[in-house]
C-alpha positions as a printed NumPy array, in Angstrom:
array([[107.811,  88.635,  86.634],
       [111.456,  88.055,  88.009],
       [111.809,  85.439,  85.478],
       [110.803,  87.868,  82.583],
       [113.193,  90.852,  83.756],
       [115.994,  87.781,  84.019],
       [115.545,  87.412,  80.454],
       [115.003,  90.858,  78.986],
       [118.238,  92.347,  80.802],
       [120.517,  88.842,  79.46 ],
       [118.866,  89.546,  75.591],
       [120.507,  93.268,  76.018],
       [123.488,  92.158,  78.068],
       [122.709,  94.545,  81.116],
       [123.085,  93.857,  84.895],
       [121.031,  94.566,  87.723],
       [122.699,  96.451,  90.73 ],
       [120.619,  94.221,  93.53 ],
       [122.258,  97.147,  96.491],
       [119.942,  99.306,  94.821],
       [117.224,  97.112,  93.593],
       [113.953,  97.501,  95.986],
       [110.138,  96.171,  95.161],
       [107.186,  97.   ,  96.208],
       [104.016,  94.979,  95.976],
       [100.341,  96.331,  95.104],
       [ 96.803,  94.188,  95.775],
       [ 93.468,  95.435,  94.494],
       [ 90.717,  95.389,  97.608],
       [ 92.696,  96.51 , 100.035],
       [ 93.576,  92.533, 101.582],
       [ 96.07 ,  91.416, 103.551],
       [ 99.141,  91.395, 102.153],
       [101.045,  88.046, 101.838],
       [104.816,  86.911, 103.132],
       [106.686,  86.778, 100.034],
       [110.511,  87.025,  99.386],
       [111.825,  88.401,  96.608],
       [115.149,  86.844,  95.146],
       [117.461,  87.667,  92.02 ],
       [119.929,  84.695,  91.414],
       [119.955,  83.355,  95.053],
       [120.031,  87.471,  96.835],
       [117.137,  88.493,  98.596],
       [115.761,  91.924,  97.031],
       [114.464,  94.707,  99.593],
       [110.679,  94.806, 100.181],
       [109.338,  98.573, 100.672],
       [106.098,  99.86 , 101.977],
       [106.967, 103.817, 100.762],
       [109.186, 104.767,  97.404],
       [110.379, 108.521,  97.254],
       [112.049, 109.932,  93.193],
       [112.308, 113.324,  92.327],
       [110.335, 114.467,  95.188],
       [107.381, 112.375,  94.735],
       [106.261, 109.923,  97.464],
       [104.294, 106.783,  96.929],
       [102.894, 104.166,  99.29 ],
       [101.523, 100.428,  98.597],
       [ 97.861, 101.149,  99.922],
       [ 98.028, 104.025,  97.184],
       [ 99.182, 107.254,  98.927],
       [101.082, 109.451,  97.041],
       [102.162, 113.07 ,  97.774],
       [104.271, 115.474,  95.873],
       [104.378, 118.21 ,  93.77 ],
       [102.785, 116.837,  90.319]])
């Protein structure tokens, strides 16, 4: 998915600002999640369990909470 983003942001000659750049990853089922590093040309991206825009929270293991 990295890979893809790489591609579509060189095709419109637009750059990524990796200090604000964070990820977080969903599973279905509930599992355990696995160790994985994220990395855009060699930089390690920031993993989050929570994300908060325009007021609205939401969390990996599907919470949310806001006004929406």
């Amino acid at each position: 998915m990295i890979g893809r983003l790489e591609g579509y942001l060189g095709k419109k000659r637009l750059m990524l600002n990796i200090e604000k750049t964070k990820v977080m990853g969903f599973s279905k089922g509930g599992g355990r999640k696995q160790k994985f590093t994220w990395r855009w040309k060699g930089r390690k991206i920031e993993e989050v369990k929570n994300f908060t825009d325009l007021g609205y929270e939401i969390g990996r293991n599907g919470y949310k909470r806001g006004r929406w």
